[in-house]
C-alpha positions, 0 to 999 in steps of 0.5 A: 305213777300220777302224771304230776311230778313231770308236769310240775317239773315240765313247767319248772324247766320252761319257766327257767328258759323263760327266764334265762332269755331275758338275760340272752342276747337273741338279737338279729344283727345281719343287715339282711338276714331274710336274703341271706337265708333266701341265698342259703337255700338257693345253694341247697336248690341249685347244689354245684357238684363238680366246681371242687374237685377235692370233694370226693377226697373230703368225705373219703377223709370224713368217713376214714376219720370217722371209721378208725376213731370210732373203732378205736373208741368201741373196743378200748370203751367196751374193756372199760365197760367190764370195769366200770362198776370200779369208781374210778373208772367210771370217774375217768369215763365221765371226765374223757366224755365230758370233755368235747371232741373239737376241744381235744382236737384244740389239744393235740393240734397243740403238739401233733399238729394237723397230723391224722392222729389229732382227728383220730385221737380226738373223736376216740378218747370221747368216744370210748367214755361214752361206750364205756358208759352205755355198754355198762348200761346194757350189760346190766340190764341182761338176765344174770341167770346164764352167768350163774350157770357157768362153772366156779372159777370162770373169768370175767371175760368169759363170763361176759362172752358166753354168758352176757354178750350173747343175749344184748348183741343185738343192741350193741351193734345197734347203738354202735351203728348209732355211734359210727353215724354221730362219729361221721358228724363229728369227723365233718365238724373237725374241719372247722380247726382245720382237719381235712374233713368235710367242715374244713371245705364247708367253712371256706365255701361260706367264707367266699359266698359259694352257696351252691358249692356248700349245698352240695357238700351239705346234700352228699353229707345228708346222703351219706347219712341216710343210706348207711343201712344200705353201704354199712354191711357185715360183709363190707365192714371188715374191708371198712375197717381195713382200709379207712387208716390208709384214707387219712392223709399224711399230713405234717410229721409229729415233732415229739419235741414239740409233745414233750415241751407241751406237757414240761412247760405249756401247761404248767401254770404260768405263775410256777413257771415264772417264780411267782410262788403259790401267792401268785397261782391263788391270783392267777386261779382268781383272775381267771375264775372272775374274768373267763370261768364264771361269765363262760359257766354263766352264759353256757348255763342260758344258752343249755337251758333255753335250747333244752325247753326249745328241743322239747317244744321242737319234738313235740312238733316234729314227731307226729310228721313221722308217727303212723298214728298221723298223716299218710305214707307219703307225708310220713316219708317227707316227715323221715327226710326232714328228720334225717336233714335235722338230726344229719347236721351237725349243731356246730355246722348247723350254727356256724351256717345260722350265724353267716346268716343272723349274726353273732348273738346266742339265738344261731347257737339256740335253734342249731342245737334244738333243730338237731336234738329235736330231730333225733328225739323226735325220730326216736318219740315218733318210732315208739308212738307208731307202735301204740294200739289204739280203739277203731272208735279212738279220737283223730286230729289234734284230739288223738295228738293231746289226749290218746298220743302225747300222754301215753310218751310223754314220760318216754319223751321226757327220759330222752330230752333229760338224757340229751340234756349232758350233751347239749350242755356239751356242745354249748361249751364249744360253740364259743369257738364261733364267737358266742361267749360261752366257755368255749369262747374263753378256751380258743381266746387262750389257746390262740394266745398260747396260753394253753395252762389257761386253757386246760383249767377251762376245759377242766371247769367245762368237763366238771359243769358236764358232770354236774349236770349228768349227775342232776339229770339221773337224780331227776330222772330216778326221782321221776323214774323215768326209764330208757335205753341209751340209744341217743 
C-alpha cells in the first residue's frame, strides 16, 4: 500500500495539536521550576530508604491489590471474550473499560469507603472489559480448522479449550503478564484517593518536601517492575495468588446502609428527588452540559490530541536507544533502563510530580502521558526494528535511521500510537483530579461536593467520548489497514 495515506494523516494529526496549543494553557507558573526539578532528581540520587517504616507494607499492599484485581478481571473478561460476538456484551465491555480505574475508586469510596474491596473492584471491572476485548482479538486470529474437527455437538467451551486456547496460550499469558505489570501501576496510583497503596506515601512525601523519601519509593517501584520476569514464576504464581487477598488490609467495615442509600437516593438526579418535575431535570441536563460537560470534553479533546502527536514525536526518538540496528550493548542497556523508568511511571504519578514542579497548567498533564506512552511504544517499535534484516553495505547513522529504519515501522509505528490513542484519552479525563479542568476536574468538583448524580452523568459523558474515539481509531486504522496485536 503507498505510504501516502498515513503521511497525509501523520500531517493531519500534527497540524491538529499544533492547533490545539494554541488554545492550551502550557504556562510555567512554579517560581523556580529548574531547583525544583533540581530537588526532585537529587531525591532520586540520594533515595532514603529506611526513614518510613511502612514502605515495605506499601508496595506489599500495591501488588496484593494489583494481584486479586487483576485475577478477578482475567477470568470474568476471558467468560465475556466467549460471548463477545453478542453486541451487547461488547457494549458493556466497552462502557466498563472506558470508564477509569481511579473514577470507580471515586465511586465505591462513596458506599464501601476505604475498604479493600474499593481497590479491588476498582482495577477488576476495568480490567475485565479490557480482557474481554483483547482475548476476543486473540481468539479470532487463531486457525478455525481444529474447531471444525471436533465432533457435532461439542460445547462452546469445549470447543474453545480444546480446540482455540491451545493454539494462542502463548499470547494469553504473554498479554496477562503485560496486564499484571499495568495492573500494579494502577494499584500505586490508587494511593492517590487514599487507598493504602504506593501513591497514598508518595503524595504525602512530596506534600512535605521529602524528596529523598519519595525517590526511594519511585526507585523500589521501577525495581518491581523491572524484575517481574524474575519473581513473577509458574511455579510461585499459585502461591501469589493464594495469598495476596490476606495482604489487603482490613480497612473500615462496609456499612450496607450507606450502599443501599447511594444507589435509592444519591444518584437520582436532584430535580426528581425534590418534585422539580421533568421541567426542571431538562434545566438541570443544561446547566450541566454548559457549565462542566462541554468545557471538560473541550479541554479533555486539547490535552489528548496534543500528548497523542507528542508521544508519536517521543517514540520516534526513543526507540532507536534500544534497537540493535543502532549504538552498541552497553548503550542498548542504558536505552532498556530509561524505558522501563518511562513506561514504569504512572501518567497520573508522572503528572502529579511534574505539577509540584511547573505548576498547575496542561503542559505537566501533556509530557506526563507522552513520556509513558512514548516508552511503551518505543519499547515495543524498538523490539520489531531489532528484528529487520539489513544488506552489509546498508546506510549507517541518521541515514539508516530515516530512509532503512522508520520506513520499514512506520505503519507498525502508527497501528500502536492509534491504539493507545483510547487510553490516552482515558487518562486525560482523570488527570482533572489534580486540577487541570478536564472532565475529571468537574467529576471530583461533584463529588467533593456530594453530588454524585452529577458526577455519574460526567463519568457517563467521559465513557461515551472513550467510545467514540475508540470507534474513530478502527475506522482510521481499517481505513489505513494498519494491523497489530493488542500487546499494549
Amino acid at each position: 500500500m503507498s505510504a501516502y495515506p498515513t503521511v497525509r494523516v501523520s500531517l493531519l494529526f500534527l497540524a491538529i495539536a499544533i492547533g490545539c496549543a494554541f488554545f492550551a494553557d502550557l504556562s510555567i507558573t512554579a517560581a523556580n521550576p529548574w531547583k525544583d526539578l533540581g530537588n526532585f532528581f537529587l531525591g532520586l540520587v540520594t533515595p532514603d530508604f529506611f526513614s518510613y517504616q511502612g514502605l515495605a507494607t506499601a508496595l506489599l499492599r500495591t501488588v496484593a491489590f494489583a494481584f486479586v484485581g487483576v485475577a478477578l478481571g482475567s477470568v470474568f473478561g476471558f467468560l465475556l471474550a466467549l460471548a463477545f460476538k453478542w453486541t451487547a456484551v461488547r457494549v458493556f465491555c466497552s462502557v466498563i473499560r472506558s470508564v477509569h480505574e481511579l473514577f470507580w475508586a471515586l465511586i465505591f469510596l462513596q458506599f464501601f469507603g476505604f475498604h479493600p474491596l474499593t481497590g479491588v473492584l476498582a482495577i477488576a471491572i476495568p480490567y475485565c472489559g479490557i480482557f474481554a476485548k483483547v482475548y476476543s482479538e486473540i481468539l479470532d486470529e487463531v486457525d478455525p480448522e481444529p474447531s471444525r474437527a471436533l465432533p457435532r455437538g461439542t460445547g462452546v467451551v469445549s470447543s474453545y479449550l480444546y480446540a482455540r486456547i491451545p493454539q494462542c496460550w502463548e499470547q494469553i499469558k504473554t498479554y496477562t503478564a503485560y496486564r499484571l505489570e499495568c495492573g500494579l501501576r494502577s494499584s500505586a496510583v490508587l494511593g492517590f484517593v487514599g487507598l493504602p497503596t504506593l501513591g497514598f506515601y508518595l503524595e504525602s512525601s512530596f506534600a512535605q518536601g521529602l524528596y529523598s523519601e519519595a525517590g526511594a519509593m519511585l526507585i523500589l517501584f521501577y525495581l518491581l517492575i523491572a524484575t517481574i520476569p524474575l519473581w513473577l514464576r509458574r511455579q510461585t504464581l499459585p502461591f501469589y495468588l493464594a495469598a495476596a487477598p490476606f495482604c489487603l488490609g482490613d480497612g473500615f467495615p462496609i456499612v450496607w446502609g450507606n450502599v443501599s442509600r447511594f444507589f435509592t437516593e444519591d444518584i437520582i438526579p436532584a430535580p426528581l428527588r425534590q418534585g422539580d418535575g421533568w421541567a426542571g431535570l431538562a434545566d438541570w441536563f443544561a446547566d450541566i452540559a454548559v457549565t462542566e460537560a462541554l468545557p471538560g470534553i473541550w479541554n479533555t479533546l486539547l490535552l489528548t490530541q496534543m500528548a497523542l502527536v507528542l508521544t508519536g514525536l517521543i517514540t520516534l526518538l526513543v526507540f532507536p536507544l534500544i534497537s540493535r540496528q543502532f549504538g552498541n550493548r552497553p548503550t542498548r542497556v542504558g536505552g532498556h533502563v530509561f524505558l522501563v523508568i518511562l513506561r514504569s511511571t504512572p501518567e497520573y504519578m508522572l503528572a502529579y510530580i511534574l505539577l509540584q514542579i511547573w505548576g498547575p497548567s496542561m503542559l505537566p498533564a501533556v509530557v506526563a502521558l507522552a513520556l509513558h506512552n512514548g516508552g511503551i511504544i518505543g519499547h515495543l517499535v524498538g523490539r520489531q526494528s531489532s528484528s529487520i534484516g539489513l544488506r552489509p553495505d546498508a546506510a549507517r547513522g541518521l541515514s539508516r535511521y530515516g530512509f532503512e529504519i522508520v520506513p520499514r515501522v512506520y505503519r507498525s509505528f502508527l497501528a500502536l500510537l492509534f491504539y493507545r490513542w483510547e487510553i490516552i484519552m482515558r487518562e486525560t479525563a482523570i488527570l482533572g483530579i489534580l486540577g487541570i479542568h478536564t472532565l475529571g476536574f468537574f467529576v471530583d468538583s461533584a463529588i467533593q461536593n456530594i453530588q454524585f448524580d452529577r458526577a455519574l452523568i460526567l463519568i457517563g459523558v467521559t465513557a461515551l467520548l472513550n467510545i467514540g474515539i475508540d470507534k474513530l481509531s478502527r475506522f482510521i486504522r481499517g481505513r489505513l489497514a494498519l494491523q497489530t496485536l493488542p500487546t499494549c
